[in-house]
N, C-alpha and C positions, 0 to 999 in steps of 0.2 A: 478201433477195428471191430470189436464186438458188438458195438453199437450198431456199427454200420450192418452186420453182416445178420444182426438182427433184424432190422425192420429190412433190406432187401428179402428176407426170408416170406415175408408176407406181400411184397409189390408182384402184381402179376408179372411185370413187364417193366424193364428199364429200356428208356433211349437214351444214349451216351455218345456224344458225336467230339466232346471233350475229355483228355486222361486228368486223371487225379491232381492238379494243379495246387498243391498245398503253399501255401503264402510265395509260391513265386511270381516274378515281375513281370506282368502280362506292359509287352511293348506296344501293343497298336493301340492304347486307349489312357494314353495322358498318365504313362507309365504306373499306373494304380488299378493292382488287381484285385477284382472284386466283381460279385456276382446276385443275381437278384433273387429271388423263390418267396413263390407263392403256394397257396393249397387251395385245390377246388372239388365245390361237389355241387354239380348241376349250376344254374347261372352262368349258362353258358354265354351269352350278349356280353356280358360285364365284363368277363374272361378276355372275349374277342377284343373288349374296347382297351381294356389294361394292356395287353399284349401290344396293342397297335401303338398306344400311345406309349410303351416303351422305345418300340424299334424306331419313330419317330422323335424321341430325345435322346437318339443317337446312341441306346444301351446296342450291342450286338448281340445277333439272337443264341451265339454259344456263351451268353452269359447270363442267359433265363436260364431258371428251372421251376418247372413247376410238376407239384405232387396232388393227382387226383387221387379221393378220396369216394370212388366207387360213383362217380356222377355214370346216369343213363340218358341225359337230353344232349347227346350230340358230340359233349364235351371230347371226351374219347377219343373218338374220331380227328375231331379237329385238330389235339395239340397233337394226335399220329403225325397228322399230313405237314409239320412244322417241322424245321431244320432248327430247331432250340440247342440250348447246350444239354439240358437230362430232361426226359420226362419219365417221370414215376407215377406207377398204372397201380392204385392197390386194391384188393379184392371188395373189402370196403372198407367202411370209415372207421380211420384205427385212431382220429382225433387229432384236430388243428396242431397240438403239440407236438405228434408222432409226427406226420406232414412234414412241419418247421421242420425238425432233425433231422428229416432224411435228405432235405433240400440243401439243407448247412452242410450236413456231409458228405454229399454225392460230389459237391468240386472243396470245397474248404478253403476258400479263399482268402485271402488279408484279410478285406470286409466284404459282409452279409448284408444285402437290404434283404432281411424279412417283410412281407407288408401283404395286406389283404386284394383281393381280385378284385374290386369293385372303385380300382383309382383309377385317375389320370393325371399325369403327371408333365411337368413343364421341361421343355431343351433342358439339357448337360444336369439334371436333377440330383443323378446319380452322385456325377463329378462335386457337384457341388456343395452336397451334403459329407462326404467325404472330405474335403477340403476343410469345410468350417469343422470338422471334429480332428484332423490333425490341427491346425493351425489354433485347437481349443485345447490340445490334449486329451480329448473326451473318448472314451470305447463305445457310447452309445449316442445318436442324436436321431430327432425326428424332424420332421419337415413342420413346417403349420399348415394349416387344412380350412379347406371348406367342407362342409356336411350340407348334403341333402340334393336338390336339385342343379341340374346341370344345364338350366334354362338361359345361360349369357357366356360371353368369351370368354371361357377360360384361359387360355396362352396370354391374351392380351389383359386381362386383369391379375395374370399370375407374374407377366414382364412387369409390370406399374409396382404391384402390392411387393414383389423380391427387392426393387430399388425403398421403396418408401420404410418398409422396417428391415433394410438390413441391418441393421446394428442393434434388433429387441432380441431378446434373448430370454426363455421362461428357464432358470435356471433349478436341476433338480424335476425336471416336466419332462416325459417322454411320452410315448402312447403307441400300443402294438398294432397299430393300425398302419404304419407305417415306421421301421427299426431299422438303423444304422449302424450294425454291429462288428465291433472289432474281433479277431477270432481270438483274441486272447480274453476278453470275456468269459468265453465258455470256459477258459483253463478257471478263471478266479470262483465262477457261481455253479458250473455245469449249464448242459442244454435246457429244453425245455421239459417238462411236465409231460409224459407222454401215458395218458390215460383217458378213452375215451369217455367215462363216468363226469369228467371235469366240463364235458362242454363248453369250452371256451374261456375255462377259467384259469386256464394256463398261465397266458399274461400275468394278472395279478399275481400267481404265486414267481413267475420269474422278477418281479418290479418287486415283490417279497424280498428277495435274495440279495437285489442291487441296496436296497435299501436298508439292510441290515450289516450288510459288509461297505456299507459310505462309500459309495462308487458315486462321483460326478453325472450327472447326464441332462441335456437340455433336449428344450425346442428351439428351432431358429426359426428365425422370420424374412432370414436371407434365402429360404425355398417354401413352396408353398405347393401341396397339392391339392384336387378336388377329389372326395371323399362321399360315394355315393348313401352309404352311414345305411350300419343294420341288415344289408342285403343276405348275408353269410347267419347271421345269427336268426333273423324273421325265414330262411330258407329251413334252417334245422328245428325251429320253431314247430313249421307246419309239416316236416319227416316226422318230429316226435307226437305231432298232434297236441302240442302245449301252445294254448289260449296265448295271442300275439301281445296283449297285455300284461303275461306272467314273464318274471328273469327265470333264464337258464340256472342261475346259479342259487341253492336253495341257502338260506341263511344257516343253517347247520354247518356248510361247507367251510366257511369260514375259520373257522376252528385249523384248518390246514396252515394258517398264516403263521399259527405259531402265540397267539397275541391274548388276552384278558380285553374280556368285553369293553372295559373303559380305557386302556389301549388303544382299542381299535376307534374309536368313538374321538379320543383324541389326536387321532393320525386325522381322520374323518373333518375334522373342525377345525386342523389348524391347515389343511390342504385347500378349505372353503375360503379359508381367510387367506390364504396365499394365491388365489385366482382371481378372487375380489380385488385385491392389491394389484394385481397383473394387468386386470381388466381396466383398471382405471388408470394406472402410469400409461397404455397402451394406447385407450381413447385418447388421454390428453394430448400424447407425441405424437401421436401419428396419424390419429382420427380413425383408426380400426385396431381388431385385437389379431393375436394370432391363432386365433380358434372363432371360424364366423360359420353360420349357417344361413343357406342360402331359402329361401322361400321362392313363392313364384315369378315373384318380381323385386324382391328385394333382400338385403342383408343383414341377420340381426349376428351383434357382435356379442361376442361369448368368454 
């Protein structure tokens, strides 16, 4: 509750059209209650497309929440004029981590999809991801993804690619681009990282936490979304005025992890060697991986 009553202390503006739902059984939706949240600042287009292509695989719209983060191109406005379940208005950018917590605890449900504004996502996503993480035991799973261009059918490449690797699994692989999160997670690691200084580097220190307390977590191959890649970070890129070539994350920072240089160096080399591995069981079974990017006209597997 101090959490919560913190960062509402800095939101302009809540919309709240849902009460406090803490791990009860929401009946109208394949009795699994659970809620989505995202965070935005300007990229408004991207917003609109995530949004649509939720309500379109069937999430209902009092099980969005999203937390803007001081956007002025329209954004505002638009999640006003929406019958969502919360929107959080904050004065400005109090930082992707702070965002995540306010959306996690504005309804608190079973699970969390955490995930960035810049997807789209295929029918029953939600459900489904859900699904493979009880039926896994898992607290945390991601979807597989395409990066980049959104030049060919999605739905229909996304119905094909869910049937052909249902059953790849990148085991120990998740990625905050899209998060599956059970709310008893937070009891074992805590929330996120809520410090605007970190730019983005939240993630890492949360995958920090799982990885140091041996918590299970995967990628599945039985959902897949499209992943417009960099939108959110090249947007803060050019607020900060930092060269579209330079990381957010300065190598000093790293030091937060916790770790000794050759440590991290061997986390680094054996994670390369375990995507390598991934990449190539992946091509041979199934003829693609669970991580592709899309180019103009084609797909390079990853």
């Amino acid at each position: 509750m101090h959490i919560a009553k913190l960062y509402n202390s800095y939101a302009v503006e809540t919309f709240s059209k849902t009460p406090n739902n803490f791990l009860q059984i929401d009946q109208r939706t394949s009795m699994i209650n659970y809620s989505i949240t995202f965070a935005t600042l300007n990229c408004l287009s991207y917003t609109k497309q995530c949004i649509e292509s939720l309500l379109d695989s069937g999430v209902n719209s009092d099980q969005i929440v999203v937390v803007d983060n001081g956007s002025n191109d329209g954004t505002v406005e638009y999640l006003k004029s929406l019958s969502l379940g919360c929107v959080i208005l904050n004065r400005q950018n109090l930082s992707c981590g702070a965002a995540w917590n306010q959306g996690i605890l504005s309804q608190q449900s079973e699970w969390t999809i955490v995930m960035n504004n810049d997807i789209v996502v295929p029918p029953r996503f939600a459900e489904r991801l859900i699904n493979f993480a009880i039926d896994n035991k898992l607290k945390l799973v991601s979807p597989a993804r395409i990066d980049g261009n959104l030049g060919y059918d999605f739905k229909m490449f996304a119905d094909t690619a869910q049937k052909t690797t249902a059953k790849a699994v990148r085991w120990g692989s998740s990625n905050a681009i899209c998060m599956c999160i059970h709310w008893s997670l937070f009891n074992e690691i805590g929330f996120f990282r809520a410090d605007p200084n970190l730019l983005g580097f939240e993630d890492g220190l949360f995958y920090n936490e799982i990885r140091k307390q041996g918590i299970q977590h995967a990628t599945t191959g039985s959902v897949w979304i499209h992943h417009h890649g960099g939108v959110t970070q090249e947007h803060m890129k050019m607020v900060l005025e930092i060269p579209s070539d330079n990381v957010l994350v300065k190598v000093n920072d790293r030091k937060l992890y916790g770790q000794s240089w050759i440590k991290r160096k061997l986390y680094r080399y054996s994670l390369k060697r375990k995507h390598q591995a991934w990449r190539q069981q992946e091509l041979h079974n199934y003829g693609i991986t669970l991580h592709g990017s899309r180019t103009k006209d084609s797909f390079i597997w990853l």
